[in-house]
N, C-alpha and C positions, 0 to 999 in steps of 0.2 A: 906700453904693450910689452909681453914678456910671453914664454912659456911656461908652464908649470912643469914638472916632472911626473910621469903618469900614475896613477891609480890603481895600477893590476896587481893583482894579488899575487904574492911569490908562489908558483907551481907546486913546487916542494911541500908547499902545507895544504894544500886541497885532500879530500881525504879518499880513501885508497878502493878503486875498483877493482873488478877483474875482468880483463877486457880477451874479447877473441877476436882472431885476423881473419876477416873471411878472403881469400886474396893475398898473396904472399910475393905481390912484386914490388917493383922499384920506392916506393913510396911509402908499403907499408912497413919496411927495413928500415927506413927514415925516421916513422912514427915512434915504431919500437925501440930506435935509440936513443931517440930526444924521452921516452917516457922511463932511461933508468932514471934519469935524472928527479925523477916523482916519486909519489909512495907509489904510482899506479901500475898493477902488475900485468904483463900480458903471459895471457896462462893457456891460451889454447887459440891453432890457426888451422882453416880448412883453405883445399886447394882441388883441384879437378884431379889432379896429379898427388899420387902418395908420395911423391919421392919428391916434389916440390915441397909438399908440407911436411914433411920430416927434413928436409936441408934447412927450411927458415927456421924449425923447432932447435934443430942444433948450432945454427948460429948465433940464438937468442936466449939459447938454456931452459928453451920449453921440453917439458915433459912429454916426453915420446908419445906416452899414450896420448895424450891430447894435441896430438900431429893428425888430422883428420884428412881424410882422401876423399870428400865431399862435402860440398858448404851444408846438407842438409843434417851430418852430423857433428859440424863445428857449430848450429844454430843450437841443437838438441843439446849440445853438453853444458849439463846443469852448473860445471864450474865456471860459464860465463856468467858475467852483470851484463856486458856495453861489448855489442857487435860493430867492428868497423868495418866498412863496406868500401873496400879499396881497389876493386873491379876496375875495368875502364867505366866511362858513364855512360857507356851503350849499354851495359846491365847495370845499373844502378837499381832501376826501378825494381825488378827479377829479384835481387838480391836482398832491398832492404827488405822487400814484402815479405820475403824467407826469414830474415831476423824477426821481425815484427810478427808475426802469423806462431812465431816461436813464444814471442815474449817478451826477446830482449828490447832492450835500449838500443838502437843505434844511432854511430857517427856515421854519413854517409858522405865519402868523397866528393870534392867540384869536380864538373859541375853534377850538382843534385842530378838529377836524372837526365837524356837527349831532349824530352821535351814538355810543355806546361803540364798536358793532361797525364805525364806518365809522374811529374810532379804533383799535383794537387790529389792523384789516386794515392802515392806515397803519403804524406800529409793527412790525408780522411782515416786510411789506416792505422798510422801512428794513434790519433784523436782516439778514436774506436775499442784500439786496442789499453788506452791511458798508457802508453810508454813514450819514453823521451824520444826525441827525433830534432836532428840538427845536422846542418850542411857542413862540412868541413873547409868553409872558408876561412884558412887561418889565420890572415890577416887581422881581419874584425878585433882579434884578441889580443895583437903582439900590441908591447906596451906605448911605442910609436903614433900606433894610430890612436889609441887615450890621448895620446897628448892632441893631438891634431882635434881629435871630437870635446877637448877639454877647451882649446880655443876658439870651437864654433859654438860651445855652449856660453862662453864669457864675452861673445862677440869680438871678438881679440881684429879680427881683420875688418871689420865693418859690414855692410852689407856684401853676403859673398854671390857672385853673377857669373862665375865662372871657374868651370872645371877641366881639367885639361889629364890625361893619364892612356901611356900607350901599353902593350905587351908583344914584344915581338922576339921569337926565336928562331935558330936557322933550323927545322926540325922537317924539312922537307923539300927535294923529295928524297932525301937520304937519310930522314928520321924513321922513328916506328911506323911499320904500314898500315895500323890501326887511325891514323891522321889521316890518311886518303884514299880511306875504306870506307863510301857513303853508306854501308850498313851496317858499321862499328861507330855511326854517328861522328865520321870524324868530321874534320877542319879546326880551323883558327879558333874560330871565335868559343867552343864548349868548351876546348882546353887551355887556351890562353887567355881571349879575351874577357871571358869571364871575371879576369883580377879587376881590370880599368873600369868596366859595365859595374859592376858591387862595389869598387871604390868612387864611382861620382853617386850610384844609390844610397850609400854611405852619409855624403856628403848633400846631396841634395832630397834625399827623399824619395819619392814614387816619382817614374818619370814617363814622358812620353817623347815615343820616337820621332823625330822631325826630319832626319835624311840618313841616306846609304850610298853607301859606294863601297865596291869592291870588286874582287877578282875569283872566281870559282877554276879549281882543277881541272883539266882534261876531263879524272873520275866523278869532277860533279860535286866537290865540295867547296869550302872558302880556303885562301888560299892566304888573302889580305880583306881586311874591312874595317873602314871607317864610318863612323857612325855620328850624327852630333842629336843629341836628347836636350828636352827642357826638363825642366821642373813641373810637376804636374800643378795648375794651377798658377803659374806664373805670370803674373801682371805681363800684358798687352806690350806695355811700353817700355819697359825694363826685363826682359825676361831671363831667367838663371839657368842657363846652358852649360851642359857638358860635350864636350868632344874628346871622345873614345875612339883606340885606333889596332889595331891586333894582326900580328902577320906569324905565321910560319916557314916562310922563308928567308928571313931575312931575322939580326940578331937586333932589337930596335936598343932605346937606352933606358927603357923603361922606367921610366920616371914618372909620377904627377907634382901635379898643382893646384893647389886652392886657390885660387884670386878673388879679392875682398874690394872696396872701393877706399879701406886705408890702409889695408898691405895682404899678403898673399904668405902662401905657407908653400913650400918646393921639399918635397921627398925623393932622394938619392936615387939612382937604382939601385937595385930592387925593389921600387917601392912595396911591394906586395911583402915582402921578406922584412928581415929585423933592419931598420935602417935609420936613415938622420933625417930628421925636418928642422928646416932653418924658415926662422921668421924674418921676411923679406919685406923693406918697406917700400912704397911708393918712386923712392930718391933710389932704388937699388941697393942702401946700406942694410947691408944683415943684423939685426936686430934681439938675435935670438937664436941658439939652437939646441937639438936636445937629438941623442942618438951616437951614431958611430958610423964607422963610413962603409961604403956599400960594400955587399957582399952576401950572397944568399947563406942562408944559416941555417939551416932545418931544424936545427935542436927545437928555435920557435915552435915546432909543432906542438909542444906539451902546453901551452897554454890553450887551445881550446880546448885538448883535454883535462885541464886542468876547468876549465870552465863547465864541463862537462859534468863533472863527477860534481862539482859543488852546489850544481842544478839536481841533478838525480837525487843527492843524497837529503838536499832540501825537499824534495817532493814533486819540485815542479817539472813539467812537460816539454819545455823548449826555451831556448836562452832569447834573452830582450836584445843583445847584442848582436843575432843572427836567427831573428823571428822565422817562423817556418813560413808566415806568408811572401817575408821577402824574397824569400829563396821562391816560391811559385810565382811572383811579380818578376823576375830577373829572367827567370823562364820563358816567361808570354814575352818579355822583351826582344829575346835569343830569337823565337821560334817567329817575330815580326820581323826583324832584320831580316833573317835565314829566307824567308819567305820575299823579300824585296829583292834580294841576290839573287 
């Protein structure tokens, strides 16, 4: 039993878009700098705010004129390819539809939209329009998780029956007020737990929900949630269960696990981020490992744009690695919890 070293294609060579910001905060300043590192140019950003979108233009060496003081004419300008929609996910839906309804391609922020049906209308759109459309779960793409998806494809752990992966940060109630503003869509689980939920769907497949727990805000939102899913389809007498866990108050150590019936795979924290999976066998001797040690890294974000452009420029509609149905199966997951809380 061994790891391989991952498959992902070095960033730097994907070939060169031109991308626009619709949304100019914490995130998409992250995007934009993990993307010198690429051919891929960003060339133009809209904001509700002129003087927001002219402060990210000049910190990123965008062209004045294309500092736009409305996402309606950051979608219009013709020097876009790929609209990234980096809004909170209470507009997700509002905004990609504004890209799309334009033309462009868009990357749209986790989580895809607050909820299924405001996902699946995103999604019809896309289809409709034939432009690309893909969730920005960047995870899926950093080279970590190839290695991880390279061992469940070679059988590396044996039959795997169990997943395990938490997301907890202290972001409340002295984080952004947009988390426990039930009509900014906030709580735990859209913006955290989303990692752990699309890492066991990752890993297991379509799943269905089998129990809840958790804690709602004062204002009415989630606070902590734990959740345990099976496999959809999972034999009666062996069944292959995830247990996912997500808080916003509290910083957890956010890690997962694969567990197999001939060894398990354990990703550092961050797992979501660029990190190390060590091959762990049954007797506890480590076996194996591939990565670096924890530490969120954002640069990582340029591979799903890097995945991005080598999908558009091929022709095709949405990436195999982060299907647009899964992204609307993750949803109906989110908005079943949400509903049992």
């Amino acid at each position: 039993m061994r790891l391989n070293a991952p498959r992902v294609p070095d960033p730097a060579d994907a070939p060169a878009l031109r991308w626009g910001i619709l949304g100019p905060g914490w995130i998409a300043d992250e995007l934009t700098t993990s993307l010198r590192r690429t051919k891929q140019e960003v060339v133009a950003v809209g904001s509700r705010s002129s003087e927001r979108a002219s402060a990210f233009a000049a910190r990123h060496g965008i062209d004045p004129a294309h500092a736009h003081g409305s996402y309606e004419a950051l979608v219009a300008d013709d020097l876009v390819d790929v609209v990234y929609v980096a809004t909170p996910h209470s507009e997700h839906h509002e905004h990609a539809l504004l890209a799309i309804a334009a033309g462009r391609h868009v990357l749209v922020e986790k989580a895809f939209t607050a909820t299924a049906a405001q996902a699946r209308a995103v999604v019809d759109a896309a289809r409709a329009a034939d432009v690309f459309c893909m969730e920005a779960m960047w995870t899926r793409f950093l080279p970590h998780v190839d290695v991880i998806r390279d061992a469940l494809e070679r059988g590396v752990l044996g039959e795997v029956l169990a997943v395990h992966a938490d997301h907890g940060q202290n972001l409340w109630p002295v984080g952004p007020r947009r988390l426990a503003d039930p009509r900014l869509a906030g709580g735990a689980l859209l913006d955290l737990g989303i990692y752990p939920l699309s890492f066991a769907h990752l890993v297991l497949g379509e799943l269905e929900l089998r129990s809840v727990d958790g804690e709602l805000t004062p204002e009415g939102v989630d606070e902590w949630v734990v959740a345990t899913l099976a496999a959809a389809g999972s034999p009666g007498s062996r069944p292959r269960l995830a247990h996912v866990s997500t808080s916003m108050g509290v910083r957890t150590p956010t890690t997962a696990s694969v567990c197999g019936t001939w060894a398990r795979l354990d990703v550092d924290g961050d797992f979501y981020a660029p990190s190390q999976v060590r091959l762990v066998g049954n007797d506890g001797m480590v076996l194996g490992a591939w990565g670096r040690a924890a530490g969120t890294d954002h640069g990582g974000l340029r591979y799903q744009a890097a995945e991005l452009a080598r999908r558009v420029t091929a022709g095709e509609k949405e990436s195999p690695l982060m299907p647009l149905d899964d992204s609307i199966h993750l949803m109906e997951l989110m908005d079943a919890i949400r509903a049992r809380l």
